[in-house]
C-alpha positions as a printed NumPy array, in Angstrom:
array([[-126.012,  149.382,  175.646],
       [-129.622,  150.45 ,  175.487],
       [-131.963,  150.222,  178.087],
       [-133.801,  147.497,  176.05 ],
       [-130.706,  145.466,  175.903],
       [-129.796,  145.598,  179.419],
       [-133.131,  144.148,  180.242],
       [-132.974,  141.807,  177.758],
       [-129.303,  140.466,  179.197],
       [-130.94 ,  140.828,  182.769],
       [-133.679,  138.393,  181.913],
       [-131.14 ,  136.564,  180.165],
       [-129.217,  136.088,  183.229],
       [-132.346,  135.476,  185.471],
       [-132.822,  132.498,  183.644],
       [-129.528,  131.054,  183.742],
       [-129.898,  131.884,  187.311],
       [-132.711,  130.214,  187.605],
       [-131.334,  126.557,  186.296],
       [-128.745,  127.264,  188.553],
       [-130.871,  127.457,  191.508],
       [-132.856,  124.326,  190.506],
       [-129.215,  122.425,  190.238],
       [-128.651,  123.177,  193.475],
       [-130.347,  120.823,  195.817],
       [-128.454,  117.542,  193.438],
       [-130.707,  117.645,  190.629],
       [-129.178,  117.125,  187.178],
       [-129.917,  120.132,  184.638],
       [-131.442,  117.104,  182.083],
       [-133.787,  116.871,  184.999],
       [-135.141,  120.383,  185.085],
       [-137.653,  121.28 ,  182.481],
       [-137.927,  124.873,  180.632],
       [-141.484,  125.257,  182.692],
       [-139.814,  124.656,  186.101],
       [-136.836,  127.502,  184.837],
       [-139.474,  130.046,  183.416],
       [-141.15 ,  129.33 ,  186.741],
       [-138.329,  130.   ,  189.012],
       [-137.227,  132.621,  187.202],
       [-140.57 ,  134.735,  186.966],
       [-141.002,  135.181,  183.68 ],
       [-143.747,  133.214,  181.033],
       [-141.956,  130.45 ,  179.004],
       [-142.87 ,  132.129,  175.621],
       [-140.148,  134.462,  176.834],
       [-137.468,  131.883,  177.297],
       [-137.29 ,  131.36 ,  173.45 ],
       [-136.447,  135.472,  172.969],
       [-133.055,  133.838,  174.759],
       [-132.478,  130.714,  173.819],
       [-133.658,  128.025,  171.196],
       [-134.187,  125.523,  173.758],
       [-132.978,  123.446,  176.913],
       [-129.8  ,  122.506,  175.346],
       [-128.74 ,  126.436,  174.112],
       [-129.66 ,  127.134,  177.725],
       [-126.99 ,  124.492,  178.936],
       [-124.254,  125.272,  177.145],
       [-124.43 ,  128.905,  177.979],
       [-124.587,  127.682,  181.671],
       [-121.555,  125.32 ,  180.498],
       [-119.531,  128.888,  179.005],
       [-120.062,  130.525,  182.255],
       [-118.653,  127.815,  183.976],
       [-115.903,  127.696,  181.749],
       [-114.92 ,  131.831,  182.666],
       [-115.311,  130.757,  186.42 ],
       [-112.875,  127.926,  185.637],
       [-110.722,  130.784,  183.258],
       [-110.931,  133.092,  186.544],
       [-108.86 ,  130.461,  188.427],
       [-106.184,  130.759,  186.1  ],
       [-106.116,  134.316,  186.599],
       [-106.017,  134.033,  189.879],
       [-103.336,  131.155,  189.998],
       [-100.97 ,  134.052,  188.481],
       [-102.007,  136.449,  190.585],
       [-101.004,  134.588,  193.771],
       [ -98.108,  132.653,  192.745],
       [ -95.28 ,  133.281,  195.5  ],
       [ -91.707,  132.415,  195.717],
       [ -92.896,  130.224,  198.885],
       [ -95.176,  128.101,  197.614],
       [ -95.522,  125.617,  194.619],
       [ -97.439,  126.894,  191.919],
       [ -99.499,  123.633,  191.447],
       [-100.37 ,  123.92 ,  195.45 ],
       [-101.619,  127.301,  194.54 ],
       [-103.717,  126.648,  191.558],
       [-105.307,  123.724,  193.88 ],
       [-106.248,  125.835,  196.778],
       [-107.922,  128.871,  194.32 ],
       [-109.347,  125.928,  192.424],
       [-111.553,  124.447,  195.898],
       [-111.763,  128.211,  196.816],
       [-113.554,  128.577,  193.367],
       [-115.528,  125.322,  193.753],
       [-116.865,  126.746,  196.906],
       [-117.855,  130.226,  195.888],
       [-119.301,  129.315,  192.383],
       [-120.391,  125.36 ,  193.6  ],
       [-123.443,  125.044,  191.411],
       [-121.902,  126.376,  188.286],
       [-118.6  ,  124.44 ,  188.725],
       [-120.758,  121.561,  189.266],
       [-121.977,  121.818,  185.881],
       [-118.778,  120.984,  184.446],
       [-117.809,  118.432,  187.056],
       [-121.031,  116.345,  187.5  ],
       [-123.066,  116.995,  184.255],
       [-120.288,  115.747,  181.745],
       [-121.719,  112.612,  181.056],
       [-125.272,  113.15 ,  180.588],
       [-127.644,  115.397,  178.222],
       [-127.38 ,  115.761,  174.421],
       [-124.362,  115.334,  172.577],
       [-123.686,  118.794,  172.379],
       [-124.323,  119.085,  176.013],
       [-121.574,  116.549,  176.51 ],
       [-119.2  ,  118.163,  173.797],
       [-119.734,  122.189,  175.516],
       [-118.43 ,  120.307,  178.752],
       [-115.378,  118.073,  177.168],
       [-114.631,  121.575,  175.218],
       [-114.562,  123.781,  178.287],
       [-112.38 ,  121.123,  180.516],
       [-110.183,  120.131,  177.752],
       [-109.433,  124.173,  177.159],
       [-109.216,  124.777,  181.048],
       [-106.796,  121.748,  181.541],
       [-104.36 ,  123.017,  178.453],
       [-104.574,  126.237,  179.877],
       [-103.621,  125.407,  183.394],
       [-100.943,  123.367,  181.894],
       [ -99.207,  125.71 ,  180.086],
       [ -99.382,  128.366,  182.596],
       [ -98.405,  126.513,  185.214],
       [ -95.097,  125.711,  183.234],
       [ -94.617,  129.311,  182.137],
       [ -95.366,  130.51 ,  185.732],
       [ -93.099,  128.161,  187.398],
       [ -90.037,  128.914,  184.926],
       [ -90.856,  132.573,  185.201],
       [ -90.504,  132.89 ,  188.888],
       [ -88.117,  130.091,  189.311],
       [ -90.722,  128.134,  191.43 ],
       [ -90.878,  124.439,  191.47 ],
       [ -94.236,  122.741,  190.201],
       [ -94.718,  121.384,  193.048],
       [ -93.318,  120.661,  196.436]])
């Protein structure tokens, strides 16, 4: 990657960052406006459109991050799995340990579902709907794999 790119995907993620940081004290993200992001995240707002088209591109990219914390879980959830515990009781405690560590992004997914433009509202359904097969299936494969009970 070229030194133009990686300042190009830094900026990128400053503003991301930036809506982040502006979520964080309760405020939805159809609350913020691209002014208070360029703001926060010290650059001019002509420069937001070199990243995204507008407010709602910047969402769902916010929404896709969330969904790779929520995909990290899952990861996780394998990872950990013990003949001990229950897989489910597993997956729950990486899940809140997730929540806590990435709380404004997961947030996104968990509060933010039901408002913003329809494809606002779709990126979210998309990204839960995808986690929650996911889990599913992995949490069936895991259990029969290591001969652990779903739950317990």
């Amino acid at each position: 990657m070229s030194l133009r790119d990686e300042k190009k995907q830094q900026t990128r993620n400053t503003l991301l960052d930036a809506a982040l940081k502006l979520m964080n004290d309760g405020r939805s993200f159809v609350s913020i406006s691209l002014r208070e992001v360029t703001r926060e995240a010290g650059v001019v707002p002509t420069a937001f459109y070199r990243h995204f088209k507008d407010m709602d591109e910047l969402a769902i990219a916010l929404i896709d991050k969330a969904g790779r914390s929520l995909r990290k879980i899952i990861g996780e959830a394998r990872q950990r799995a013990s003949s001990e515990r229950s897989v489910i009781r597993t997956s729950a405690e990486i899940f809140i340990e997730q929540l806590n560590a990435d709380e404004a992004l997961l947030h996104i997914l968990l509060r933010e579902g039901t408002v913003g433009s329809p494809a606002f509202k779709e990126a979210v359904e998309r990204e839960l709907t995808f986690f929650e097969e996911e889990l599913c299936v992995d949490l069936v494969r895991l259990g029969n794999a290591k001969n652990l009970p779903l739950y317990a």
